[in-house]
Structures are given as structure tokens and as C-alpha cells.
MARGUMAR-568779 format. One record per residue: residue number from 1; residue in three letters; x, y, z of N, C-alpha, C in turn. Coordinates in steps of 0.05 Angstrom, whole numbers, plus 5000, padded with zeros to 4 digits. Example, Ala and Ser with C-alpha at 12.3 -4.5 7.8 and 13.67 -1.06 7.14 Angstrom:
2
<num 1 residu ALA n.X 5264 n.Y 4886 n.Z 5156 ca.X 5246 ca.Y 4910 ca.Z 5156 c.X 5264 c.Y 4934 c.Z 5156>
<num 2 residu SER n.X 5257 n.Y 4955 n.Z 5142 ca.X 5273 ca.Y 4979 ca.Z 5143 c.X 5258 c.Y 5001 c.Z 5157>
% end
This chain:
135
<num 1 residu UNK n.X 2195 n.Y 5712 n.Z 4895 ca.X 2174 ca.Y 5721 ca.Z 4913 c.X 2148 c.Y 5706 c.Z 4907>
<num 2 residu UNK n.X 2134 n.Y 5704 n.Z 4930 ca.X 2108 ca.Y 5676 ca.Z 4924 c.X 2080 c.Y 5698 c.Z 4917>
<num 3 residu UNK n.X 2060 n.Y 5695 n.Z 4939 ca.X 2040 ca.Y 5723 ca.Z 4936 c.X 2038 c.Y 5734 c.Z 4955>
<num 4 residu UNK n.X 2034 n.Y 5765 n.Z 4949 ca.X 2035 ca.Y 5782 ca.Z 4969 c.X 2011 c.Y 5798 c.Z 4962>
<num 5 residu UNK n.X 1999 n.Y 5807 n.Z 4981 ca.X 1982 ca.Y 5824 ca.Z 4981 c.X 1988 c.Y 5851 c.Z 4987>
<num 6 residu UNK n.X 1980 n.Y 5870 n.Z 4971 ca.X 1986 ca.Y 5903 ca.Z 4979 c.X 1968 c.Y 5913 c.Z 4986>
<num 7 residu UNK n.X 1962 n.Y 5927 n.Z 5004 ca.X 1930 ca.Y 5947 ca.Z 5014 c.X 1942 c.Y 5969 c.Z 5012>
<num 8 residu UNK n.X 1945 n.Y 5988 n.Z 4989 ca.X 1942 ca.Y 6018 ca.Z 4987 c.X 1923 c.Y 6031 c.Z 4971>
<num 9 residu UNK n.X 1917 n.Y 6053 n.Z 4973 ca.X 1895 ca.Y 6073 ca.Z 4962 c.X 1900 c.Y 6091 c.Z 4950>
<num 10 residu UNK n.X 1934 n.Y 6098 n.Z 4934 ca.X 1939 ca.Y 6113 ca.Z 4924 c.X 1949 c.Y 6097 c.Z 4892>
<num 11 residu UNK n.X 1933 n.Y 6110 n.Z 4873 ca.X 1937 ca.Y 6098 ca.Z 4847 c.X 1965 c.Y 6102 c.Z 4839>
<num 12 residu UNK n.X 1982 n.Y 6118 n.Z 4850 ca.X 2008 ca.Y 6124 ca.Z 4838 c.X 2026 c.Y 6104 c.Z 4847>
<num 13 residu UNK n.X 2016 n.Y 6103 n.Z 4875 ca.X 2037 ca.Y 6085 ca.Z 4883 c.X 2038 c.Y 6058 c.Z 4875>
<num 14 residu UNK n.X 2011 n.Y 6046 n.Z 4872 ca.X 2004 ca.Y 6027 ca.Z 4863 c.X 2009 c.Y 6019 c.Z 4825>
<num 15 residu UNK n.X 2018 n.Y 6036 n.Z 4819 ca.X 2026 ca.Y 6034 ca.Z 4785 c.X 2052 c.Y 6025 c.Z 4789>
<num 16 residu UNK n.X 2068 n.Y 6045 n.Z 4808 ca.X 2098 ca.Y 6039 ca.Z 4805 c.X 2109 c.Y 6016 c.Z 4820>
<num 17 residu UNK n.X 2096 n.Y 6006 n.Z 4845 ca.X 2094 ca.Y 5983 ca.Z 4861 c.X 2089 c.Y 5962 c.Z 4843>
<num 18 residu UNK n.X 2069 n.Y 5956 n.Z 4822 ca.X 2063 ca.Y 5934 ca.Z 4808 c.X 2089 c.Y 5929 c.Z 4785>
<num 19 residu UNK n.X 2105 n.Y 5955 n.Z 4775 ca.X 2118 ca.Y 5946 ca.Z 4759 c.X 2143 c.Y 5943 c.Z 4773>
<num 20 residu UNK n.X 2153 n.Y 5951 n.Z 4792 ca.X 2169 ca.Y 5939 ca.Z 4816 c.X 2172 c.Y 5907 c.Z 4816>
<num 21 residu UNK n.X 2150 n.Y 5904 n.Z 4822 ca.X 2137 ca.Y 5868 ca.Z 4824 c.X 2145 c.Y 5858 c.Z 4796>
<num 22 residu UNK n.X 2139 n.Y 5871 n.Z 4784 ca.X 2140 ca.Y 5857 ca.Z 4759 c.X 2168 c.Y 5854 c.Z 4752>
<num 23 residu UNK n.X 2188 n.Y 5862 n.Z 4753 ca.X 2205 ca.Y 5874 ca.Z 4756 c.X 2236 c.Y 5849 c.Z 4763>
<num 24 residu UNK n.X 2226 n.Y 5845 n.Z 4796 ca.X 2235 ca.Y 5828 ca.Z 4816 c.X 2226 c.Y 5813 c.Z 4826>
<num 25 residu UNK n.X 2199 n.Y 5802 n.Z 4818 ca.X 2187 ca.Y 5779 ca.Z 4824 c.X 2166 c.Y 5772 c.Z 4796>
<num 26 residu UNK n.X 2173 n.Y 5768 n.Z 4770 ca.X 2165 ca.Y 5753 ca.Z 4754 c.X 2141 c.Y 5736 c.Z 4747>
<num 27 residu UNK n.X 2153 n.Y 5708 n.Z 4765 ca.X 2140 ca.Y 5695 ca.Z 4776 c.X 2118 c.Y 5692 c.Z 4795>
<num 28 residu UNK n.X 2117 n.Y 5717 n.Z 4808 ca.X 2106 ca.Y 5715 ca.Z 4832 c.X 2075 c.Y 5731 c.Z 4828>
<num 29 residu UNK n.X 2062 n.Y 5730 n.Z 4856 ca.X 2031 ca.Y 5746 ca.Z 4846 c.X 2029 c.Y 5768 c.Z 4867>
<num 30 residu UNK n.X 2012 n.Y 5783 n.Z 4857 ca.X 2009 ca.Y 5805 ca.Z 4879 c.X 1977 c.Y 5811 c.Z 4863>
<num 31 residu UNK n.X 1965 n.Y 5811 n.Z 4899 ca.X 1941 ca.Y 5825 ca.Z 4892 c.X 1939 c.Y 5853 c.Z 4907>
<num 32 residu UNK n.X 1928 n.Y 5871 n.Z 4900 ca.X 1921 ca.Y 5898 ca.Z 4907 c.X 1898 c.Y 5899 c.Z 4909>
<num 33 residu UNK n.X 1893 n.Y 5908 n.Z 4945 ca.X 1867 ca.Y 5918 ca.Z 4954 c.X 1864 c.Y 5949 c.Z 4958>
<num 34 residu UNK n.X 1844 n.Y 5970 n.Z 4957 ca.X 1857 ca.Y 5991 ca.Z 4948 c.X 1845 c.Y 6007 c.Z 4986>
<num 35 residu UNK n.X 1838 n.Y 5983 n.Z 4999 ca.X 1834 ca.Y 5998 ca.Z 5035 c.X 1829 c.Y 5973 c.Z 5053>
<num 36 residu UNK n.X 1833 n.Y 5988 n.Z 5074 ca.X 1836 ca.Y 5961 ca.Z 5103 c.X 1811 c.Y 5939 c.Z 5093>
<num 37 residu UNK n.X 1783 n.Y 5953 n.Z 5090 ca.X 1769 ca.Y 5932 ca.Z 5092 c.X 1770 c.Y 5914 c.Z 5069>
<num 38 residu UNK n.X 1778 n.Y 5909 n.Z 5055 ca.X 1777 ca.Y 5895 ca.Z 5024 c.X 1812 c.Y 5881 c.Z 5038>
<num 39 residu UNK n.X 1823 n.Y 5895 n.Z 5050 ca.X 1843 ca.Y 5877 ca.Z 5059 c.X 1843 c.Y 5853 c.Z 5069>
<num 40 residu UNK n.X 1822 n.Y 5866 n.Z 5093 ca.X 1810 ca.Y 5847 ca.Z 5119 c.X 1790 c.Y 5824 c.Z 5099>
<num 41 residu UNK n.X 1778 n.Y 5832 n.Z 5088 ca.X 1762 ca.Y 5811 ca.Z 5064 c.X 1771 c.Y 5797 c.Z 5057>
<num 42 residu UNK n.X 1802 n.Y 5804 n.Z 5039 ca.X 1811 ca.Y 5784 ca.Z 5031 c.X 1816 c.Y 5762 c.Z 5042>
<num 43 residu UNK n.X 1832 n.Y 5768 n.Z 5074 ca.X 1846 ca.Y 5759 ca.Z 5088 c.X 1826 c.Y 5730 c.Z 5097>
<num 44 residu UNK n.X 1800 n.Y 5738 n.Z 5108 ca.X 1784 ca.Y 5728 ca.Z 5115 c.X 1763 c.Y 5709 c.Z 5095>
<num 45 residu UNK n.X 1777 n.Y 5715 n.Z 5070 ca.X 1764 ca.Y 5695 ca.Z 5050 c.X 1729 c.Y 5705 c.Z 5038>
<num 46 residu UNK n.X 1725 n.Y 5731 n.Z 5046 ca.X 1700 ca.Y 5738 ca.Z 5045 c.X 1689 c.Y 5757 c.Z 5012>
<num 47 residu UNK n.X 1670 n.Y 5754 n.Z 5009 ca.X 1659 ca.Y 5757 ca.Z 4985 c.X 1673 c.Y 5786 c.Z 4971>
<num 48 residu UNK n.X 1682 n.Y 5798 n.Z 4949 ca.X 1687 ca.Y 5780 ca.Z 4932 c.X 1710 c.Y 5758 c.Z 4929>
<num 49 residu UNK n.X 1725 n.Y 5756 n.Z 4949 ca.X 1750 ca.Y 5737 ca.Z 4954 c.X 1740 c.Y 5713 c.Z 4963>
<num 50 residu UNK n.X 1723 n.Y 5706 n.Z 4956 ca.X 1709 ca.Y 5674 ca.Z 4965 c.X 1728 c.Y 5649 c.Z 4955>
<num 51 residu UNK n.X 1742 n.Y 5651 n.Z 4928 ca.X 1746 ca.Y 5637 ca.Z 4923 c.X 1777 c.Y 5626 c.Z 4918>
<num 52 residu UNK n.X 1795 n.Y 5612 n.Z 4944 ca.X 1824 ca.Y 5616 ca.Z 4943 c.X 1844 c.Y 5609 c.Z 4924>
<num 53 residu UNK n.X 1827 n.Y 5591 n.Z 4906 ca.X 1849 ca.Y 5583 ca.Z 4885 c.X 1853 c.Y 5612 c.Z 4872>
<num 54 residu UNK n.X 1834 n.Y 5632 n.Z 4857 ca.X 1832 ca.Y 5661 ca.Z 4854 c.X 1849 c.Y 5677 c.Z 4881>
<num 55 residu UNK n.X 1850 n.Y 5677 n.Z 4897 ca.X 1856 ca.Y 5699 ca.Z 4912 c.X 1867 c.Y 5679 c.Z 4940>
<num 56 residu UNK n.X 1890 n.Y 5673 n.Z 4930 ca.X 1897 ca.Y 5649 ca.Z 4957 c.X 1911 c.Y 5670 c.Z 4985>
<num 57 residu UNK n.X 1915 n.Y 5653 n.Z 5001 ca.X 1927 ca.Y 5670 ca.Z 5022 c.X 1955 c.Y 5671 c.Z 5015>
<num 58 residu UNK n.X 1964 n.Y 5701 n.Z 5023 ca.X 1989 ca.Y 5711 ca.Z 5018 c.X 2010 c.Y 5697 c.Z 5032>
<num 59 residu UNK n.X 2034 n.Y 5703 n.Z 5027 ca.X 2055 ca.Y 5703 ca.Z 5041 c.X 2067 c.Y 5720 c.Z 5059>
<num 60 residu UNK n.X 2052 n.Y 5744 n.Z 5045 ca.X 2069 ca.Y 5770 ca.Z 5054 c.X 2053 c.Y 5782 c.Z 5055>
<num 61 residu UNK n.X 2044 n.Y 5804 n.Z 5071 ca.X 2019 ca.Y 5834 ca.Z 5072 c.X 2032 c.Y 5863 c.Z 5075>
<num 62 residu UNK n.X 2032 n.Y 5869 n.Z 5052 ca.X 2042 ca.Y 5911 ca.Z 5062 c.X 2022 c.Y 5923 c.Z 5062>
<num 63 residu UNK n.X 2024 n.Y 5936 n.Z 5084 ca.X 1999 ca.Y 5960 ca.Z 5087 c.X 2005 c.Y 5981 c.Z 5087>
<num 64 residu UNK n.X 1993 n.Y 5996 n.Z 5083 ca.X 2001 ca.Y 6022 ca.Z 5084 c.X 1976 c.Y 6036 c.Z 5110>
<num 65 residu UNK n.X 1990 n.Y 6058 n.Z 5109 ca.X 1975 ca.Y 6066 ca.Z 5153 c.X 1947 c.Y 6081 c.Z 5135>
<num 66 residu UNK n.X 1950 n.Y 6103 n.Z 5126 ca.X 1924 ca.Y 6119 ca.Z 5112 c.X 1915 c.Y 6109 c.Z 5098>
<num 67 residu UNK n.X 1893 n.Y 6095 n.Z 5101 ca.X 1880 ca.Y 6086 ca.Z 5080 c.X 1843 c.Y 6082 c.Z 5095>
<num 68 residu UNK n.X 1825 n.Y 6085 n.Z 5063 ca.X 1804 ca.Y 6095 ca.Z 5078 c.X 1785 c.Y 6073 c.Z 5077>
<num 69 residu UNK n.X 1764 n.Y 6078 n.Z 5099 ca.X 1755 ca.Y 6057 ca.Z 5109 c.X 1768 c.Y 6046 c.Z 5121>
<num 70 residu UNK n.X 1787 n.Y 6030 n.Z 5123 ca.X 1789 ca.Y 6017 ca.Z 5153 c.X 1826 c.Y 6025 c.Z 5155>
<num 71 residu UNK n.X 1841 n.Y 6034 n.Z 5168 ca.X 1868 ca.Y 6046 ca.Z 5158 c.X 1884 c.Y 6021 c.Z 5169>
<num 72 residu UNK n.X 1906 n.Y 6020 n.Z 5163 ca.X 1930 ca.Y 5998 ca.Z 5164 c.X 1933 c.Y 5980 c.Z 5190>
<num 73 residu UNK n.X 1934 n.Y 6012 n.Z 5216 ca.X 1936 ca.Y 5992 ca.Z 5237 c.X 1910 c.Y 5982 c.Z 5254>
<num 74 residu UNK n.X 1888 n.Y 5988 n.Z 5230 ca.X 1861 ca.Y 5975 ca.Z 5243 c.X 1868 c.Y 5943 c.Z 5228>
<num 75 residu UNK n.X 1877 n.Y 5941 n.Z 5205 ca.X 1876 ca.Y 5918 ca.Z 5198 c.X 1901 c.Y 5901 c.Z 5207>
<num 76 residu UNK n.X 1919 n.Y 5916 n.Z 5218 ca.X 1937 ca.Y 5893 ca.Z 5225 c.X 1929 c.Y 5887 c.Z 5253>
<num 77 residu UNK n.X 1924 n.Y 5902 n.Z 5272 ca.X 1910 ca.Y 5894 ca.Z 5300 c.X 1891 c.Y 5862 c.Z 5290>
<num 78 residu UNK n.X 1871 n.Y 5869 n.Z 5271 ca.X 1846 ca.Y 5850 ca.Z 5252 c.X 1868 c.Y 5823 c.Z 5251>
<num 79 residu UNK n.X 1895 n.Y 5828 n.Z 5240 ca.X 1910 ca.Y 5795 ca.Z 5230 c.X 1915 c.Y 5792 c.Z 5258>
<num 80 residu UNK n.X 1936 n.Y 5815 n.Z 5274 ca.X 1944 ca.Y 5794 ca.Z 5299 c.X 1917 c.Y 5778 c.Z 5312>
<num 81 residu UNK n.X 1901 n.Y 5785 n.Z 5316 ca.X 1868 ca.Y 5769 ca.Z 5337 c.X 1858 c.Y 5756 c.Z 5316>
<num 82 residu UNK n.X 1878 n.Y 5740 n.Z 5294 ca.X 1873 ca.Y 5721 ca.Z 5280 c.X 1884 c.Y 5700 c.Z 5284>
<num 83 residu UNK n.X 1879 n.Y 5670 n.Z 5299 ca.X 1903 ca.Y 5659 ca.Z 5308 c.X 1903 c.Y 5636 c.Z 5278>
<num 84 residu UNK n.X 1898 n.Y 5637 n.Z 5258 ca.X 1900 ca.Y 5625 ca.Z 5232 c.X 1923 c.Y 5644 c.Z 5220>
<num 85 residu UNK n.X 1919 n.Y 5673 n.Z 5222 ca.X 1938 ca.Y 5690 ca.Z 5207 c.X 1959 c.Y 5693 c.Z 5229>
<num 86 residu UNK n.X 1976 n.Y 5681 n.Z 5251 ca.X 1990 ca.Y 5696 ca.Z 5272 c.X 2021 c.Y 5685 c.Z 5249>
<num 87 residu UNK n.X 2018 n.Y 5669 n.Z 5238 ca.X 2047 ca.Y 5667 ca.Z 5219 c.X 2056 c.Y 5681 c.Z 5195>
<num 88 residu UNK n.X 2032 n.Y 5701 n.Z 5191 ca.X 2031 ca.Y 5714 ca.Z 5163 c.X 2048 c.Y 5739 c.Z 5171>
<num 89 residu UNK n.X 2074 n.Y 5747 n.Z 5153 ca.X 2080 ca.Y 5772 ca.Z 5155 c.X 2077 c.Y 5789 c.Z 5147>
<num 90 residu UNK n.X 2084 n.Y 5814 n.Z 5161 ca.X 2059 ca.Y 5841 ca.Z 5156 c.X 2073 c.Y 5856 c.Z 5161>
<num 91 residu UNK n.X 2087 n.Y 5879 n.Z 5143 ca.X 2103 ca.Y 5901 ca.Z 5143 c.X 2086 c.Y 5925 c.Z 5143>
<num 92 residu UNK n.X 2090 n.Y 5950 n.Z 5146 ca.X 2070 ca.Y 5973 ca.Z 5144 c.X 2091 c.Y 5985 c.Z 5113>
<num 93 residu UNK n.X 2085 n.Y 5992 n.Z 5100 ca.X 2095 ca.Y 6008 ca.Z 5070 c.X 2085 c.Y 6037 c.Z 5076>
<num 94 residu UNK n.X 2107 n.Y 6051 n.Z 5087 ca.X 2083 ca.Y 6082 ca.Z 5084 c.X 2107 c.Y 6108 c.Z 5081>
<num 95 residu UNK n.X 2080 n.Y 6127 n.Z 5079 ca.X 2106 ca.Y 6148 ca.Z 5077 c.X 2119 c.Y 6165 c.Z 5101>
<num 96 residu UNK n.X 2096 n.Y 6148 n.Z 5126 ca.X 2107 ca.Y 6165 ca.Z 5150 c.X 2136 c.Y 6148 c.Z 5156>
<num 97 residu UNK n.X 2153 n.Y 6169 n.Z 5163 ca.X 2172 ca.Y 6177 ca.Z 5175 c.X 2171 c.Y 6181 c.Z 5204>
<num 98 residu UNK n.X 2143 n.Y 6178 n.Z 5217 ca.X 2135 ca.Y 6188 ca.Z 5243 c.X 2146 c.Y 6164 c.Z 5273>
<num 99 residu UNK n.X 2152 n.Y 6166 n.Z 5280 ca.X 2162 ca.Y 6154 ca.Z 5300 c.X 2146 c.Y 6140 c.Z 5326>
<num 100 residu UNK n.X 2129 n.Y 6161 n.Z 5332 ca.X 2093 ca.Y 6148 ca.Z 5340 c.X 2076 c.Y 6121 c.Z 5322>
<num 101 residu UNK n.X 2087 n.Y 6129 n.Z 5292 ca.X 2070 ca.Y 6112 ca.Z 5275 c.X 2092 c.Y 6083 c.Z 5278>
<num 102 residu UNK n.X 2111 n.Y 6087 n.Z 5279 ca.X 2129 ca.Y 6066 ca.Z 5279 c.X 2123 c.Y 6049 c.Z 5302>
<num 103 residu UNK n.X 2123 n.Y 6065 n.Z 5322 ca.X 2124 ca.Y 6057 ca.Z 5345 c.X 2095 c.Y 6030 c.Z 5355>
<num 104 residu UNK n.X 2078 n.Y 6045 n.Z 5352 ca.X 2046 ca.Y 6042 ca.Z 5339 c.X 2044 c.Y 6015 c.Z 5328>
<num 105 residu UNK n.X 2060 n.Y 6013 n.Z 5306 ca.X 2062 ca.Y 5984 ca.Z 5282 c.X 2074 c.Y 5959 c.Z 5295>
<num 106 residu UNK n.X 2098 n.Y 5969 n.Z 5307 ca.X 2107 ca.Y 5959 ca.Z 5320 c.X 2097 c.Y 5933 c.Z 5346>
<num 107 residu UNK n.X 2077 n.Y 5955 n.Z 5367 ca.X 2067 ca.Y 5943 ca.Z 5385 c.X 2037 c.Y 5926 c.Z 5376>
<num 108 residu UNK n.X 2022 n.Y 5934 n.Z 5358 ca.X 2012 ca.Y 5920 ca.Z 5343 c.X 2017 c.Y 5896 c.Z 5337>
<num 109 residu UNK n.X 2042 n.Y 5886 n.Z 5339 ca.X 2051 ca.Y 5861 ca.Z 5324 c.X 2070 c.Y 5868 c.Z 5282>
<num 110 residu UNK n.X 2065 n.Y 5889 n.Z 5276 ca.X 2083 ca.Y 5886 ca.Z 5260 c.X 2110 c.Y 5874 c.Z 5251>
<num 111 residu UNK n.X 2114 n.Y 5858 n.Z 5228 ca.X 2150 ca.Y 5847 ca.Z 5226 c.X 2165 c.Y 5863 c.Z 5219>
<num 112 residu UNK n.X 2154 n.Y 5897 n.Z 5207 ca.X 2171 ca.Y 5905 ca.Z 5198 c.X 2164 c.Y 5932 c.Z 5188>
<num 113 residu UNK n.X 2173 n.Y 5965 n.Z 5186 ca.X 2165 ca.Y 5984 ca.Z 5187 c.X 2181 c.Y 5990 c.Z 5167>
<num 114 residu UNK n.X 2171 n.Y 5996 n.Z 5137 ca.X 2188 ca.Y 6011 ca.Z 5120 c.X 2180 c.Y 6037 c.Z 5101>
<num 115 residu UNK n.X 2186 n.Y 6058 n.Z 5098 ca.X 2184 ca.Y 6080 ca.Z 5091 c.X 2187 c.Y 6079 c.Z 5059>
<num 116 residu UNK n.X 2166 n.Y 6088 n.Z 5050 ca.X 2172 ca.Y 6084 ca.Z 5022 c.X 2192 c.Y 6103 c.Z 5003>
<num 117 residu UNK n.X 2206 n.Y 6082 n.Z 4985 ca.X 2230 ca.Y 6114 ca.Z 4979 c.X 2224 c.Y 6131 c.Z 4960>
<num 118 residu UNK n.X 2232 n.Y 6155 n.Z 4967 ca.X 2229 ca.Y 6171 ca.Z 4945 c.X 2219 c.Y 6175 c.Z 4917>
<num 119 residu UNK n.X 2236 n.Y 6155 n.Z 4904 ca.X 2244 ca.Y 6152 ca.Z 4881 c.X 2223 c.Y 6130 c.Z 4868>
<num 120 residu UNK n.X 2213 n.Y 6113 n.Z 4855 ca.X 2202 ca.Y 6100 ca.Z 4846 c.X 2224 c.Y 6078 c.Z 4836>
<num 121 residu UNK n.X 2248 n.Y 6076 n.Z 4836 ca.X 2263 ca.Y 6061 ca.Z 4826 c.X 2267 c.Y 6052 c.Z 4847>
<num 122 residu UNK n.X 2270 n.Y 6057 n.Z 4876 ca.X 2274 ca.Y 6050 ca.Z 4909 c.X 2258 c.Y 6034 c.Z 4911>
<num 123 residu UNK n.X 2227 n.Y 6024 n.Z 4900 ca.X 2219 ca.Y 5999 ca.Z 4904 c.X 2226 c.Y 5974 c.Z 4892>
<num 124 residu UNK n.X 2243 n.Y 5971 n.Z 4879 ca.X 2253 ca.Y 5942 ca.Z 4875 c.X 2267 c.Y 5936 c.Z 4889>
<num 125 residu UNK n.X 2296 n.Y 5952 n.Z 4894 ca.X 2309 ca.Y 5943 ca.Z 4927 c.X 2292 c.Y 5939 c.Z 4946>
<num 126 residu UNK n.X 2271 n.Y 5961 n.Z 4954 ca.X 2256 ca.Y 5949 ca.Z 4976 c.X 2245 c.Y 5923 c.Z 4970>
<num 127 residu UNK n.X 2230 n.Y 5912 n.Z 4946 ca.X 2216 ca.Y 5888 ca.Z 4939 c.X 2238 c.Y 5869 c.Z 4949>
<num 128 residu UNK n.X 2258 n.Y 5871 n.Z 4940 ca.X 2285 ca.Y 5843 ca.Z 4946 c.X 2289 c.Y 5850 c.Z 4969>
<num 129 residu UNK n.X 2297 n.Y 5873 n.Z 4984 ca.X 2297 ca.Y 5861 ca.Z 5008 c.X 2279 c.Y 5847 c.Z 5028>
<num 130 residu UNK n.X 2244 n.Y 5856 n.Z 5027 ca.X 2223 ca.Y 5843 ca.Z 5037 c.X 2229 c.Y 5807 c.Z 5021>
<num 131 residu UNK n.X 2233 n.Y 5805 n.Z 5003 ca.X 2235 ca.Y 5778 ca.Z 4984 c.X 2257 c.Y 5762 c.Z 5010>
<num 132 residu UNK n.X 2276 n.Y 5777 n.Z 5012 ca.X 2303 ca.Y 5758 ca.Z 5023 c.X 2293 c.Y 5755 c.Z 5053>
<num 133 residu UNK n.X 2283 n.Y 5773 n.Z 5065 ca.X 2280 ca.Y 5782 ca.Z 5092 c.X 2255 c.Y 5766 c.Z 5109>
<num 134 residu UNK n.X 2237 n.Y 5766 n.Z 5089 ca.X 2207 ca.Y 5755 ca.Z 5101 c.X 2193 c.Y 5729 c.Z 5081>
<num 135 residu UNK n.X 2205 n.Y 5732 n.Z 5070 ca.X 2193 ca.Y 5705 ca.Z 5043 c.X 2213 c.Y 5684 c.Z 5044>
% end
């Protein structure tokens, strides 16, 4: 796995997600923004992400939908009306199950809608399969 960026706001998930990463992509980098707008910041190269060798553009983007200040599908609407980011893939990571929300991500331009599992051990399969699937 190359770098990916994660936008969630929940510290738990974000502990077990990083050692996921660590886990099944070694090699690889992940930065964690902890809401849409620090997402959209990054994305956009804006202060404190000024500098790309530090904070290069991803390969990969998971968002998650709730998140505060700017929520998931404000920021992925933000990549698609980016025509620099229209090749970047962008999965939603969340815990809805909701079918509206899917739906939603979807027409947005999302590559990919995945439900986070249960278990904390369910994110490394998910990591390899986003790895095989979109990277």
C-alpha cells in the first residue's frame, strides 16, 4: 500500500485503523485528518499541509460520513469539482449500514462504500482488500 489518507474523528477507530496499517502495509504511509476540513486542506495543499514532500498527495482517501466540521460527503462532493483530484480514489469507511447513505456516496462520485467491521481485527482484510482493489 503507497499513502493513504484517513479523515475520521473517532480516536478509537483511529488507534485500531493505524495498527491495521501497520499491520498490512509496513511500508506504506497513512496520514490521519481527524474532519472534512483538515481533509479538504490536505487535499488542497493548504496550511498546515503546505508542504508535499511532508504530506504528499494520497493514493487512496477513506472518509468517514460523520465527521465534524465539514462531514464526508461534503468533502468528497469538494474532490469530485476537483479536476486535479478526479483520479484519486475515495471510499466512504463508516458505520452506516444505511442505504440512503450508500446511495448518497455513491452519486457523489464515490469508488467504493464500505462498512466498518465489527471487530477490530476486520480491518486488515478490509486494508488488503482496498490495497488489491484500488491501489
Amino acid at each position: 500500500m503507497k499513502t493513504v489518507l484517513y479523515a475520521e474523528d473517532d480516536p478509537d477507530d483511529v488507534f485500531f485503523f493505524q495498527r491495521a496499517f501497520k499491520k498490512v502495509a509496513p511500508a506504506g504511509s497513512l496520514f490521519v485528518v481527524e474532519n472534512g476540513a483538515q481533509a479538504i486542506a490536505y487535499l488542497a495543499g493548504k496550511n498546515p499541509f503546505l508542504d508535499r514532500a511532508a504530506h504528499p498527495l494520497p493514493n487512496l482517501v477513506l472518509l468517514d460520513i460523520n465527521m465534524p466540521v465539514t462531514n464526508g460527503f461534503e468533502v468528497l462532493a469538494w474532490i469530485r469539482a476537483q479536476p486535479e483530484l478526479s483520479h484519486l480514489p475515495v471510499v466512504v469507511l463508516t458505520s452506516s449500514n444505511n442505504d440512503a447513505d450508500r446511495s448518497r456516496a455513491t452519486a457523489l462520485g464515490a469508488n467504493g462504500y464500505l462498512v466498518k467491521p465489527g471487530q477490530p481485527d476486520g480491518l486488515a482484510d478490509l486494508l488488503l482488500a482496498c490495497q488489491q482493489y484500488w491501489i
